[in-house]
C-alpha positions as CSV (number, residue, x, y, z in Angstrom):
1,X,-73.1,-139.6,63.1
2,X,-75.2,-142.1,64.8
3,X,-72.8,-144.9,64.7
4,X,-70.7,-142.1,66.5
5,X,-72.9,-141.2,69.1
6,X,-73.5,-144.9,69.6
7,X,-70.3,-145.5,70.2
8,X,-69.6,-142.6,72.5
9,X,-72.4,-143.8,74.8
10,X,-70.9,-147.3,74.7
11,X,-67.7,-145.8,76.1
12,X,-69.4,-143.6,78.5
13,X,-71.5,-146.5,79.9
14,X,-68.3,-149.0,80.1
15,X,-66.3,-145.8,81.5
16,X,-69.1,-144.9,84.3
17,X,-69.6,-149.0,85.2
18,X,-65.4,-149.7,85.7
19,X,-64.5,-146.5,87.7
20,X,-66.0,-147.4,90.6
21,X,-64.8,-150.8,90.3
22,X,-61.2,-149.4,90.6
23,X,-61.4,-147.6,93.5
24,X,-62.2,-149.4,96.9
25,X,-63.6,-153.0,96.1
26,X,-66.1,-154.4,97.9
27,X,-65.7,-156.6,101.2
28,X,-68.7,-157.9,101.3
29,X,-68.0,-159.8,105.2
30,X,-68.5,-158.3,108.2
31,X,-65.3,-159.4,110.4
32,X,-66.1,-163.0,111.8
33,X,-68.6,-162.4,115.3
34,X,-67.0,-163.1,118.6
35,X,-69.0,-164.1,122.0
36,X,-66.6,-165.1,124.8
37,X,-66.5,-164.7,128.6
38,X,-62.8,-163.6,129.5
39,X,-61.1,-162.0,132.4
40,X,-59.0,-158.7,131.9
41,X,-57.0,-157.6,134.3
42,X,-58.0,-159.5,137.2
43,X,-61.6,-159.0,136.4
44,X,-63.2,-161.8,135.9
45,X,-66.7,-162.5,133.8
46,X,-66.5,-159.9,131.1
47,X,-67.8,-160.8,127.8
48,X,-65.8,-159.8,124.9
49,X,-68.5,-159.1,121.8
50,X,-68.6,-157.9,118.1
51,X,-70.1,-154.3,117.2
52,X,-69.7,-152.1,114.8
53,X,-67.0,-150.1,114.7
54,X,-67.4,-146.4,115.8
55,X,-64.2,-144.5,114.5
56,X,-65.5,-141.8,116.6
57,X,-64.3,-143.3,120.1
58,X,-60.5,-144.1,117.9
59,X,-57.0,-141.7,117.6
60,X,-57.6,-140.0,114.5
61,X,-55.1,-142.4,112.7
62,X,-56.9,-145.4,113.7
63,X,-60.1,-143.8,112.5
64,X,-58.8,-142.7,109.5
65,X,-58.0,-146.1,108.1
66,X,-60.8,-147.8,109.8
67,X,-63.2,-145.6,108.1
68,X,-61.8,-146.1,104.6
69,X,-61.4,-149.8,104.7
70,X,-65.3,-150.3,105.8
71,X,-66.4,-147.5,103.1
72,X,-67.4,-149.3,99.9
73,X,-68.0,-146.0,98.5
74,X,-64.3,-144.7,99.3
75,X,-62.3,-143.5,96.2
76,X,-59.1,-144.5,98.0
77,X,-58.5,-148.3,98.3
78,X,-56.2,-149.5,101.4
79,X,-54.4,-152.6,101.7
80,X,-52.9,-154.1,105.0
81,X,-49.6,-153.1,103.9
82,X,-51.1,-149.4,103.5
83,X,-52.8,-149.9,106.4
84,X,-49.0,-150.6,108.6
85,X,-47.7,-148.1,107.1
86,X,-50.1,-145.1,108.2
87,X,-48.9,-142.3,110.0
88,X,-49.2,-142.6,113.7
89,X,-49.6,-146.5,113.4
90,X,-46.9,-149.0,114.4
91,X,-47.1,-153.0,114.1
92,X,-46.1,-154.4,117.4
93,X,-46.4,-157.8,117.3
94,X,-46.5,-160.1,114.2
95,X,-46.3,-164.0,114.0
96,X,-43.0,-166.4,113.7
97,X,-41.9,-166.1,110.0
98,X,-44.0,-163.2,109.1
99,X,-42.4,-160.3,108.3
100,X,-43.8,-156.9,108.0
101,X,-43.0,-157.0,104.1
102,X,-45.5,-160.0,103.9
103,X,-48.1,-157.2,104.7
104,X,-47.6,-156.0,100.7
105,X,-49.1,-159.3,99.4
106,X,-52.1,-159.4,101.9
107,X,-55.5,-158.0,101.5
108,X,-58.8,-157.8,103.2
109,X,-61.2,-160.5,103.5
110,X,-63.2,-158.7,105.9
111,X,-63.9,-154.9,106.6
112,X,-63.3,-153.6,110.5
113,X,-65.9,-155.0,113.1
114,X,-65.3,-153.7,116.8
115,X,-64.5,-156.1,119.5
116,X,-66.1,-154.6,122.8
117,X,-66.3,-155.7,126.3
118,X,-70.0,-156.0,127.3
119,X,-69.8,-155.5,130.5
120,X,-68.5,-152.2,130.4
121,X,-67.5,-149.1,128.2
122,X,-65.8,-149.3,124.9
123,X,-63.6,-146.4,126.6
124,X,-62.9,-148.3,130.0
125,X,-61.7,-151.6,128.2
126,X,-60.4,-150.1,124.6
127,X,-56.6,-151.1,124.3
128,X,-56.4,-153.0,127.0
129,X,-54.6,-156.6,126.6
130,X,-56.5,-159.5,126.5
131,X,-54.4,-162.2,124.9
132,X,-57.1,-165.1,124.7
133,X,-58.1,-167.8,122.4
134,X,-61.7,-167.1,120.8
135,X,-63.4,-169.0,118.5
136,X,-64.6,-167.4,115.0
137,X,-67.7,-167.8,113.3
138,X,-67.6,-170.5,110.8
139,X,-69.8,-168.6,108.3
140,X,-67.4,-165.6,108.1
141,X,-64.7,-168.9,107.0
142,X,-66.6,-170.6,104.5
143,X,-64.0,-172.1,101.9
144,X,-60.9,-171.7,104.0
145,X,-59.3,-175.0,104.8
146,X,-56.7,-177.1,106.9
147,X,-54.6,-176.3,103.5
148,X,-55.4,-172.5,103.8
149,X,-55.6,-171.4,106.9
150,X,-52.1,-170.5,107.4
151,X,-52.7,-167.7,104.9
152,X,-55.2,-166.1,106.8
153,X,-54.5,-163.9,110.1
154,X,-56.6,-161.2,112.2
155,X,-55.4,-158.0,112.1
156,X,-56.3,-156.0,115.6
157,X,-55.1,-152.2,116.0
158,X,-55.6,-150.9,119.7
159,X,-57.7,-147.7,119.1
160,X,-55.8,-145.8,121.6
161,X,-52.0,-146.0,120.2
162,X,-52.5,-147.9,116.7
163,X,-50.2,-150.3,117.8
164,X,-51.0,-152.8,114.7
165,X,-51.1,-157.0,116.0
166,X,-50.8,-159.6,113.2
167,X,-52.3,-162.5,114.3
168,X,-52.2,-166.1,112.4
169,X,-55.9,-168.1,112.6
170,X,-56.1,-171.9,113.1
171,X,-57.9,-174.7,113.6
172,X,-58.4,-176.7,116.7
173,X,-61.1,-179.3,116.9
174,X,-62.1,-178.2,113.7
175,X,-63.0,-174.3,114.8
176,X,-61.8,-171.5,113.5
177,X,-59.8,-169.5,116.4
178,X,-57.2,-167.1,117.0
179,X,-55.5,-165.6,120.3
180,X,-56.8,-161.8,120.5
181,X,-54.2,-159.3,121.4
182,X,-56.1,-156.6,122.9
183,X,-59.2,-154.8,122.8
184,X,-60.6,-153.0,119.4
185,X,-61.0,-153.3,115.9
186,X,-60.2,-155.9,114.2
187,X,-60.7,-157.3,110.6
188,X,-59.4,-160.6,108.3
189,X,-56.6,-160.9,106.1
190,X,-55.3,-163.1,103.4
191,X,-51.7,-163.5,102.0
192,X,-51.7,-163.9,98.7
């Protein structure tokens, strides 16, 4: 009976320990930080910035994904491919060579971070097009090389539409960097 009830627990523990493994696994980075002075729109001196990102000010099918990707807690684990094919999301723009089945051997590196516009609101500059190189925080990198790099892109969604913008990362100078699309959140992915 005790050799029973030994092994019962034994399950139980290994059983209680695993099942959180299997549903959403950690991402432990925070999207890569981004400090740049751009011009949108003919105004000139903004500075684009990382925050957190608020689901709150997104559609409700940006929101929706945003929110389970950065919840380490979720039971429900997205991938990118997941992630393209959400209702009331589209992908809009992906690189030369990539195609949109690519997205089904990707994951996350990083959870969403928010990219912002300083000098103004969230709402006034969310969406909007910015199409300029920025440099990415080394740190949020580390191990990724001149051979690996072309496995590893920026996915952006405009919080307004959930237009979805696959965007390859490279180095220049040796910097990370990467051409931002528009405005919002934005997180890192790896093709397997």
């Amino acid at each position: 009976m005790k050799k029973t009830l030994a092994m019962l627990c034994v399950i139980a523990l290994i059983a209680i320990t695993t099942v959180p493994a299997l549903a959403n696994p950690s991402i432990v980075n925070d999207a890569p930080k981004i400090e740049e002075v751009v011009t949108i729109g003919g105004e000139a001196n903004l500075t684009l910035t990382t925050e957190e990102a608020d689901p709150s000010t997104y559609t409700k099918a940006v929101a929706d994904v945003v929110t389970v990707v950065n919840n380490p807690d979720s039971e429900v684990s997205l991938t990118p491919a997941d992630v393209a094919n959400s209702n009331g999301l589209t992908i809009k723009k992906v690189p030369e060579g990539f195609d949109t089945g690519s997205l089904a051997s990707c994951s996350f590196v990083t959870t969403f971070s928010a990219l912002e516009v300083q000098n103004g609101t969230q709402e006034t500059y969310a969406g909007k097009e910015v199409n300029v190189e920025v440099t990415l925080d080394a740190n949020a990198m580390a191990g990724v090389t001149e051979d690996t790099v072309s496995n590893y892109f920026v996915m952006q969604i405009d919080p307004t539409n959930g237009d979805i913008y696959i965007i390859p990362i490279k180095i220049v100078d040796g910097a990370f960097v990467v051409t931002l699309a528009i405005v919002g959140p934005y997180a890192i992915i790896q093709k397997l």
